[in-house]
C-alpha positions as CSV (number, residue, x, y, z in Angstrom):
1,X,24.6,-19.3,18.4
2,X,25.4,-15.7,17.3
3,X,23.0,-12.6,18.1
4,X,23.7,-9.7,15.5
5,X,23.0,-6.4,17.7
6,X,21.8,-3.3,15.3
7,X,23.0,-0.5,17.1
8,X,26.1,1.0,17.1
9,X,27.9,1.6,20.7
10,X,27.0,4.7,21.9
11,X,29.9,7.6,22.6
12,X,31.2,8.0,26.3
13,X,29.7,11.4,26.3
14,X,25.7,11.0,26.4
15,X,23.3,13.1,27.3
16,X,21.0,13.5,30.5
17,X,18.9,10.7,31.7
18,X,15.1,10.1,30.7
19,X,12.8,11.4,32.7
20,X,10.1,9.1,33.7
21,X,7.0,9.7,31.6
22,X,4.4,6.8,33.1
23,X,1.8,7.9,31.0
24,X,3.5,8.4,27.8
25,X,6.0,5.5,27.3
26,X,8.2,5.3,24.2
27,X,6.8,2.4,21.9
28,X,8.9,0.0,20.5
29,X,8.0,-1.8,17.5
30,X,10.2,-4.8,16.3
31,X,9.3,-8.4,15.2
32,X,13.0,-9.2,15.8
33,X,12.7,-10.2,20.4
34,X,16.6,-9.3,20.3
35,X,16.2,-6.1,19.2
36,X,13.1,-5.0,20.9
37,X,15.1,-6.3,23.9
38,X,17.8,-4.5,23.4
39,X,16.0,-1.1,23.0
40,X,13.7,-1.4,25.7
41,X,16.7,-2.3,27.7
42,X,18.8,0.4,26.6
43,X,15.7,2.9,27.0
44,X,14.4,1.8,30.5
45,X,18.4,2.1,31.5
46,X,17.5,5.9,30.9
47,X,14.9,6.1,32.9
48,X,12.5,6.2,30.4
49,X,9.4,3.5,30.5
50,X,8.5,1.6,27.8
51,X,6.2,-0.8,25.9
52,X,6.8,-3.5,23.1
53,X,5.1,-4.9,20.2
54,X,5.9,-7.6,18.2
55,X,4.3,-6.1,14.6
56,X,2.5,-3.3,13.6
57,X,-0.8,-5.2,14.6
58,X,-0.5,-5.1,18.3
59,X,1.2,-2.1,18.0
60,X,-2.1,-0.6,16.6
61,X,-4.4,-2.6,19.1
62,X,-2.0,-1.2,22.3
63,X,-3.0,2.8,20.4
64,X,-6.7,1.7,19.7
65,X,-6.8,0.3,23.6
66,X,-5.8,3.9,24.8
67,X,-1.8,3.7,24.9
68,X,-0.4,7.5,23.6
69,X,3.0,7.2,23.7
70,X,5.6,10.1,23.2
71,X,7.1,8.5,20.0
72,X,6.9,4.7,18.3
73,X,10.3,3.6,17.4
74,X,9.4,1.5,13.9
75,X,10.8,-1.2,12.2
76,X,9.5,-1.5,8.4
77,X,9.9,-5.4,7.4
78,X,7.4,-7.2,9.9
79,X,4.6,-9.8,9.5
80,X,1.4,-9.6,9.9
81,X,1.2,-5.7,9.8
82,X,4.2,-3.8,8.7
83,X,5.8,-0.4,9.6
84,X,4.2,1.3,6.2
85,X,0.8,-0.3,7.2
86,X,1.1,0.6,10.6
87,X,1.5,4.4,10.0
88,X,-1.2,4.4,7.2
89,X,-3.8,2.8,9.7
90,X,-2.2,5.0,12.6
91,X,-3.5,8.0,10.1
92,X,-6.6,6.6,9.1
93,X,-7.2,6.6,13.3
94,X,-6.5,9.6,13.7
95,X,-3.1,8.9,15.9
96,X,-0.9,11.5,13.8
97,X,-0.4,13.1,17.4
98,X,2.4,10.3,17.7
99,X,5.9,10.7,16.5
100,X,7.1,7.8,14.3
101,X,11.1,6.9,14.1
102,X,11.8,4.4,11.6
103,X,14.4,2.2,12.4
104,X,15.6,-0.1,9.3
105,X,17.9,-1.0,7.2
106,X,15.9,-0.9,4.3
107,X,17.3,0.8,1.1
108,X,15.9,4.4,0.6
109,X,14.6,4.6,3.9
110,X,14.5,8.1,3.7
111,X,12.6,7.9,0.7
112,X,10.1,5.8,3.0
113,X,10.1,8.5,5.9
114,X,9.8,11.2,3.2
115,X,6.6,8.7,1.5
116,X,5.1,8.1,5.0
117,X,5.9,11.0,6.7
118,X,7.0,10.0,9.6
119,X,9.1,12.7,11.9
120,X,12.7,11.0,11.6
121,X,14.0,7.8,10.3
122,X,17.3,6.2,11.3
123,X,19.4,3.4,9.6
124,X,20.2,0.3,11.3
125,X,23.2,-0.1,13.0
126,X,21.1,2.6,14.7
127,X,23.7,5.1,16.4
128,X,22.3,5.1,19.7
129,X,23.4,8.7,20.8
130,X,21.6,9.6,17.9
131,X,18.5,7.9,18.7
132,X,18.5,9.0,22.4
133,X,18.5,12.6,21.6
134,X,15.5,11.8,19.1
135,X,13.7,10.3,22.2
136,X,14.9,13.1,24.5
137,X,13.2,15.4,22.3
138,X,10.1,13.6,21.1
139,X,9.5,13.0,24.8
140,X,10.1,16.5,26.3
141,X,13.5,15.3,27.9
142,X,15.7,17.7,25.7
């Protein structure tokens, strides 16, 4: 059994460590449990907590139960509710407050971000450097 991990290793010279933000938790959104697993890992490592969703859906029922996190790390290709139908419905509930990061490997994903407008997209093998000082500053930790 192999397990293919999307993110590129991250450089030895990273930045600060998260500080904790309780009520505003980064929000990961993956169908793929390695992945999610990996980020929340890799996020929660930092300091920073965090909550998972399997699909846009219960993405969108954590929002609509009260969760406002500081920014939703995306996926695009899920079931049930995908990335592009999770930002549209985040709009149509008025959630544009939260910053969206797509994470994919999709071709023209910036053509996507630019479509959906999202705040940032990022192309799997994520660079995780990268995505840690998107985090830092979505959450006020830059």
């Amino acid at each position: 059994m192999s397990v293919r991990l999307w993110m590129a290793p991250a450089s030895t010279g990273g930045g600060a460590p998260l500080a904790k933000t309780p009520d505003h938790p980064v929000l990961v959104v993956d169908d793929e449990a390695d992945a999610r697993g990996i980020l929340a890992m890799l996020l929660e490592m930092e300091g920073l907590p965090v909550r998972t969703a399997r699909d846009g859906l219960e993405a969108l029922e954590l929002m609509r139960e009260g969760l406002r996190p500081c920014v939703v790390l995306l996926d695009l290709m899920m079931p049930r509710l995908d990335g592009w139908g999770l930002v549209r419905a985040m709009r149509d509930d008025q959630l544009t407050e939260v910053p969206v990061v797509l994470l994919s490997g999709v071709a023209d994903l910036e053509g996507s971000a630019a479509d959906l407008g999202v705040a940032a997209a990022l192309t799997k093998p994520v660079d995780v450097d990268r995505l840690l000082d998107m985090v830092r500053a979505y959450c006020g930790r830059g």
